[in-house]
C-alpha positions as CSV (number, residue, x, y, z in Angstrom):
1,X,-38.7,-87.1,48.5
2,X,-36.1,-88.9,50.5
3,X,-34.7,-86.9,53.2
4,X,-31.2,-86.2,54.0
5,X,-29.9,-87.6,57.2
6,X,-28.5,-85.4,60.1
7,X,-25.2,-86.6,59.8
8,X,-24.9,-85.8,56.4
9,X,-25.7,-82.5,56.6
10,X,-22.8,-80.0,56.4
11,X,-22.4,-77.1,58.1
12,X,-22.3,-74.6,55.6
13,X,-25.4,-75.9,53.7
14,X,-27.6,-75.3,57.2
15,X,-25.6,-71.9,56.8
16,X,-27.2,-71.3,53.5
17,X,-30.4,-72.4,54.1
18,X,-30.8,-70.1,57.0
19,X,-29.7,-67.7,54.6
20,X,-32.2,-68.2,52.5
21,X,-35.1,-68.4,54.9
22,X,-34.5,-64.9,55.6
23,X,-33.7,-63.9,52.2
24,X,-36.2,-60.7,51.5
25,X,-37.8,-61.2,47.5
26,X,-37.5,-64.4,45.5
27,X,-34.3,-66.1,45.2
28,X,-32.6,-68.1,42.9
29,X,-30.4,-71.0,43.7
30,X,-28.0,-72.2,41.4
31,X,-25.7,-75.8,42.5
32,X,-22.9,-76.0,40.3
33,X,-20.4,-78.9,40.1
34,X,-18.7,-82.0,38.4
35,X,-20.1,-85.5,38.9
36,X,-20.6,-86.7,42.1
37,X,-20.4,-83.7,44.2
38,X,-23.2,-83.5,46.5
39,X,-24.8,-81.2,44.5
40,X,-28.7,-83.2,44.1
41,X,-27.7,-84.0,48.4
42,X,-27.6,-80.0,48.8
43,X,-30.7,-79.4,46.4
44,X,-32.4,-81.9,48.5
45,X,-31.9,-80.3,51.6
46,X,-33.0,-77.1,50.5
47,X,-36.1,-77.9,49.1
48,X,-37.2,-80.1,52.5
49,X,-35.6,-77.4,55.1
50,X,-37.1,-74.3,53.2
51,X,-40.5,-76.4,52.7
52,X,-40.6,-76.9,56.4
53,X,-40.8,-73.3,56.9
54,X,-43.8,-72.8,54.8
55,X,-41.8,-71.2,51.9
56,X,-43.2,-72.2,48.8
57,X,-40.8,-73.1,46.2
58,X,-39.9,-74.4,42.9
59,X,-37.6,-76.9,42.3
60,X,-35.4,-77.4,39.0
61,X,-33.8,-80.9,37.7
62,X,-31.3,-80.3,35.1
63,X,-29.4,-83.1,35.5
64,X,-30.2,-84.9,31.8
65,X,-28.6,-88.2,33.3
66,X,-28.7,-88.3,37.0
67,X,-32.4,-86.5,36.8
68,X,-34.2,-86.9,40.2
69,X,-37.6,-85.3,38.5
70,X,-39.1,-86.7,35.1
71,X,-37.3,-89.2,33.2
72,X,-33.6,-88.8,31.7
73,X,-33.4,-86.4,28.8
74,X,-35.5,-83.8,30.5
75,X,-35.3,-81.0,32.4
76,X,-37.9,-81.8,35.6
77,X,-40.2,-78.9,37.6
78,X,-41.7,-79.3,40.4
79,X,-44.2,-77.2,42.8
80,X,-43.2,-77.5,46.6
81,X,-45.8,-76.0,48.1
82,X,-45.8,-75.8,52.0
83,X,-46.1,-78.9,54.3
84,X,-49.6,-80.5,54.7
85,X,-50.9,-79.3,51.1
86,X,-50.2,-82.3,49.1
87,X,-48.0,-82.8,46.1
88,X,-47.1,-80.2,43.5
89,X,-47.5,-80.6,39.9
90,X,-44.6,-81.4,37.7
91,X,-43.5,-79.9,34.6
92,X,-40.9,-81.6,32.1
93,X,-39.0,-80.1,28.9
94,X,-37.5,-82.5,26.9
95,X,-34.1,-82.2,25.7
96,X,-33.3,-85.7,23.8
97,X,-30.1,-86.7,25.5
98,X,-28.7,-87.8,28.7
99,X,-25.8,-84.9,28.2
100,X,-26.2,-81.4,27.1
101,X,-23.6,-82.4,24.3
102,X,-24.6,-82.3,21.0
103,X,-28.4,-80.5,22.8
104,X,-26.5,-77.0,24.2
105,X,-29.5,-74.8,22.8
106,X,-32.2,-77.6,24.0
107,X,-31.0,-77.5,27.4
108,X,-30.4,-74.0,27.7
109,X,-34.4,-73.2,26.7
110,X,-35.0,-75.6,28.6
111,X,-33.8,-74.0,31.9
112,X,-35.2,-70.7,30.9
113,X,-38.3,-71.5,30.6
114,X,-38.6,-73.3,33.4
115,X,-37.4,-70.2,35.2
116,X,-40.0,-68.6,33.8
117,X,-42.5,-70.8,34.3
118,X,-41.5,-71.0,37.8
119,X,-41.2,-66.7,38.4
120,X,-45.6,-67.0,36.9
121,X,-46.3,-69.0,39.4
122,X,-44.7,-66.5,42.0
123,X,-43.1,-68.9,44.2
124,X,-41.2,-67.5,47.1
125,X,-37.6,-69.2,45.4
126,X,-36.3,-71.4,43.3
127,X,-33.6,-74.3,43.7
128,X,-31.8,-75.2,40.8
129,X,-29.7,-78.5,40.4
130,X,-27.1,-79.0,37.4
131,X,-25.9,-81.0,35.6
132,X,-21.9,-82.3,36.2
133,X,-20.7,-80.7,32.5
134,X,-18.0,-78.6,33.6
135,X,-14.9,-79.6,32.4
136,X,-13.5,-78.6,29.1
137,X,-13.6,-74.8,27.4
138,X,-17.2,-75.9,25.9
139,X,-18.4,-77.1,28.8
140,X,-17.5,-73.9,31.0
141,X,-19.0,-71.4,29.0
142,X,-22.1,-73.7,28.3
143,X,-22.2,-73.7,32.2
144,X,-21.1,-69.7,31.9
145,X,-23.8,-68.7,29.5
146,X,-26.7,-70.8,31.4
147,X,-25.6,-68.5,34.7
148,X,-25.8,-65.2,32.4
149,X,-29.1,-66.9,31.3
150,X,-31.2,-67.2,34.7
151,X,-29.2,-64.5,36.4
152,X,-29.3,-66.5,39.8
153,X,-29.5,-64.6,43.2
154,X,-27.2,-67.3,44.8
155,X,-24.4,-69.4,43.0
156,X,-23.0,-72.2,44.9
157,X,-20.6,-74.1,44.2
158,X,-19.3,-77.5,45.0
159,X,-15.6,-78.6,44.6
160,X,-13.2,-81.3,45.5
161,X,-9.8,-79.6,44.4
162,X,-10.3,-75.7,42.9
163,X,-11.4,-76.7,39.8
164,X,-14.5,-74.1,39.1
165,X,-12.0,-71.1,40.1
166,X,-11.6,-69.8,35.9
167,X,-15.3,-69.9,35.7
168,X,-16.6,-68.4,38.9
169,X,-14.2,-65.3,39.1
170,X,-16.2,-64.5,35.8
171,X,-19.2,-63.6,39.2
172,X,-16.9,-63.1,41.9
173,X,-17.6,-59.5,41.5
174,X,-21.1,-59.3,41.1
175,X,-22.6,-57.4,43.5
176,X,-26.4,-58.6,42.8
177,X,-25.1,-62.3,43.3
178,X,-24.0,-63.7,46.4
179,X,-21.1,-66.3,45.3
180,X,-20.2,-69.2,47.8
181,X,-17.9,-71.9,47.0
182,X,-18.5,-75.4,49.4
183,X,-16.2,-78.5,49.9
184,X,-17.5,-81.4,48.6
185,X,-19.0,-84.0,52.1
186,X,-16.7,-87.0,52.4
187,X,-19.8,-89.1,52.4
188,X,-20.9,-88.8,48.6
189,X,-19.6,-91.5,46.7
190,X,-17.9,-92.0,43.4
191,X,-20.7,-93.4,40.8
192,X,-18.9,-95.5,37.7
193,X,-20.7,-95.5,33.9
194,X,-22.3,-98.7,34.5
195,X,-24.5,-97.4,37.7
196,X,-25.3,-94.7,36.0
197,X,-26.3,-96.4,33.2
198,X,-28.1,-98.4,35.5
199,X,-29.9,-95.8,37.5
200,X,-31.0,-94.4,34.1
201,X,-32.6,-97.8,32.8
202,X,-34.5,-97.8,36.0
203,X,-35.5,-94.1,35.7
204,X,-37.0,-94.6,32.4
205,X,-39.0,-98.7,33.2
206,X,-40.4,-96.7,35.7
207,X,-41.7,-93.6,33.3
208,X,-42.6,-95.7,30.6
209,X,-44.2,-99.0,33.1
210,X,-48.1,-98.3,32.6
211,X,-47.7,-97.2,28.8
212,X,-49.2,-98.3,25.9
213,X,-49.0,-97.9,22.1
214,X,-50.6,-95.4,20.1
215,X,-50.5,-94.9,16.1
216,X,-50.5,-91.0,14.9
217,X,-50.0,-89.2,11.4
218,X,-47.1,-87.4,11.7
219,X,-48.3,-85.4,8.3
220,X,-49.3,-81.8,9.0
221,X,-47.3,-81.2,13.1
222,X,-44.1,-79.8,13.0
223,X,-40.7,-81.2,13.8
224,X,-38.0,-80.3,15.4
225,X,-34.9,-81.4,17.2
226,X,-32.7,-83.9,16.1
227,X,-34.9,-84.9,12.7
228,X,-34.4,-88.6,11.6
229,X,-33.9,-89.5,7.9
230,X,-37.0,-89.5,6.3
231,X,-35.3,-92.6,3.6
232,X,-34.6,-94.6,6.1
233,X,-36.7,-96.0,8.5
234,X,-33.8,-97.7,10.8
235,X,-32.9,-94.0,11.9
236,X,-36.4,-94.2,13.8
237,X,-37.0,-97.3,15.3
238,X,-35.9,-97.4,19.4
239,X,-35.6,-93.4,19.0
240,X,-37.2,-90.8,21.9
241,X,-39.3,-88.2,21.0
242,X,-41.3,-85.7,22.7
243,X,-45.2,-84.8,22.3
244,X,-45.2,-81.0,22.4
245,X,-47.9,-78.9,22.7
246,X,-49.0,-75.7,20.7
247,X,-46.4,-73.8,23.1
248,X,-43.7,-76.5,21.9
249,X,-44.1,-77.7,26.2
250,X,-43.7,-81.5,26.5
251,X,-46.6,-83.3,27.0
252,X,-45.2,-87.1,27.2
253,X,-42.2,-88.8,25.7
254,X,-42.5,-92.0,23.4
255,X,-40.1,-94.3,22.1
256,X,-40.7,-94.9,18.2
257,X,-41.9,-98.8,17.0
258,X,-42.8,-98.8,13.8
259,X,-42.8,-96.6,11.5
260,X,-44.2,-96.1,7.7
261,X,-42.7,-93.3,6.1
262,X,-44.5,-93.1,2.6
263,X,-47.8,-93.1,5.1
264,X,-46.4,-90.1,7.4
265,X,-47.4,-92.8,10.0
266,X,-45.8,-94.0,13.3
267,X,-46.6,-96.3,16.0
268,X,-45.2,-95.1,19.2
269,X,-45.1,-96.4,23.1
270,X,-45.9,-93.5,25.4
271,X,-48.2,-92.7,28.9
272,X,-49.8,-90.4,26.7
273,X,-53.7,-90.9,26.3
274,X,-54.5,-89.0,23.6
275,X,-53.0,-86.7,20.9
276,X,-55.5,-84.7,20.7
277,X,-53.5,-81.6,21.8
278,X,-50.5,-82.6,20.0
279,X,-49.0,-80.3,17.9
280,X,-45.3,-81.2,17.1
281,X,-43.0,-83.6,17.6
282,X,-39.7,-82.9,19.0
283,X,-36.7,-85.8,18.2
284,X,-34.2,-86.8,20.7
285,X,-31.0,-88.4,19.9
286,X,-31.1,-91.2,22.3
287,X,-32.6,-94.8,21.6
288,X,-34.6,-97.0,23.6
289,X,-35.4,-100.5,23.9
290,X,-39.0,-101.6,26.1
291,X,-37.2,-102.0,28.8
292,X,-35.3,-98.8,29.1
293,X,-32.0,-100.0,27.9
294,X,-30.1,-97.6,25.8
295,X,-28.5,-98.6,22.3
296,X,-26.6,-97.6,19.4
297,X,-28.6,-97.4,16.2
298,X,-25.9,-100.3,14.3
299,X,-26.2,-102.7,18.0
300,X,-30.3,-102.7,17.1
301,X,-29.4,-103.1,13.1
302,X,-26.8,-106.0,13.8
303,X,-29.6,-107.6,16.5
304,X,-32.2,-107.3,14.1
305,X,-30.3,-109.3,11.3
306,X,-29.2,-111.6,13.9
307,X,-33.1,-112.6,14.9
308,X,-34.0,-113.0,10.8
């Protein structure tokens, strides 16, 4: 994890994390704000100043784009257990998008369970990081149900003008949650579509780098998510899927090559080993090339006839 320099660090987030280093029972932290806030800076922080004091903690990525943890389209875990004792574990959920748009039930399971997942493992607190969908009726009670959902002990939020004052005065009254509202650091930068794009291409080459493709009957596991068209096999080719487990967990992502859909059979690139313990298959909405470069569905189509 790269650290945070000194000079970055604002006052009110070595405020909070003293706060939270005497914070009696396990606490929740949940960093809300747009794009470009400061809020994975602040998560960061947390996580390496609460580490250094040997509390051992749990760290949430639901940023489906920006994700620091796990590949884009996931919600990342990790285990921060104190300094010295090596790296935790991680945990990923896939989601099948880079926005919650379109996947508002995915990601909010997602979270949850993570939570849970996170409260078994009885760490001392966890950190939560969020994605920037704030803007828009939609997107403030998506962001107002996922708070009602993991009942945080600490909501902070980041803003550059007012703009989360209609959503948090829904908590400002709460007296089991302690509400702070921060400025965002002059320091964090604007990032435009095509870095983030960018950033995400890398963020899945590197996932994907030491995979290799596997062939699997699809007959018999269940399905869910976004479900391609079983008549046409141009709906699956490029698409991202998730391996799940007999508990529906993700096990791997894959990104679809071939398929033969009289057969019930699919050829698939994925760091999975074996699919042994696979069990369903969960179907994202996003499509890949090798390389980690997203495309449309009708861009592959028109490439493909192009190359005949």
């Amino acid at each position: 994890m790269q650290p945070i320099a000194e000079h970055q660090i604002a006052r009110d987030w070595v405020i909070l994390g003293r706060e939270l280093e005497n914070y009696q029972g396990r606490f929740l932290v949940f960093v809300l704000g747009e794009n470009d806030t400061g809020k994975s800076s602040l998560c960061r922080y947390l996580v390496s100043y609460l580490q250094g004091q040997g509390r051992r903690l749990a760290w949430i990525d639901a940023d489906l784009g920006q994700s620091h943890l796990g590949p884009p389209t996931s919600v990342g875990m990790t285990l921060l257990p104190p300094p010295g004792k090596g790296e935790g574990p991680l945990w990923i959920r896939f989601v099948g998008s880079t926005s919650p748009v379109g996947h508002l039930i995915q990601s909010l399971v997602a979270v949850r369970i993570m939570v849970d997942k996170a409260i078994q493992l009885k760490v001392d607190g966890i950190i939560l990081d969020t994605c920037g969908y704030v803007s828009g009726r939609v997107a403030a009670e998506f962001k107002f149900q996922k708070i009602e959902l993991v009942k945080p002990t600490h909501l902070i939020a980041l803003e550059r003008r007012k703009e989360l004052a209609v959503l948090l005065k829904n908590f400002s009254a709460r007296r089991s949650l302690l509400l702070r509202r921060f400025s965002v650091p002059e320091y964090i930068p604007y990032k435009s579509r095509v870095q983030r794009a960018e950033y995400r291409r890398e963020r899945f080459k590197k996932y994907f780098q030491e995979s290799a493709a596997i062939n699997f009957m699809f007959r018999g596991m269940g399905l869910h998510g976004h479900i391609p068209s079983f008549r046409n096999p141009g709906d699956w080719t490029g698409l991202l899927i998730g391996f799940c487990d007999e508990m529906n967990d993700t096990m791997a992502l894959g990104i679809v090559q071939e398929v033969d859909l009289q057969q019930k059979q699919v050829s698939c690139l994925t760091p999975l080993r074996s699919i042994e313990k696979v069990r369903s298959i969960q179907f994202g909405s996003l499509y890949l090339d090798q390389s980690g470069q997203e495309f449309s569905r009708s861009a592959f189509h028109n490439r493909t006839l192009k190359g005949c």
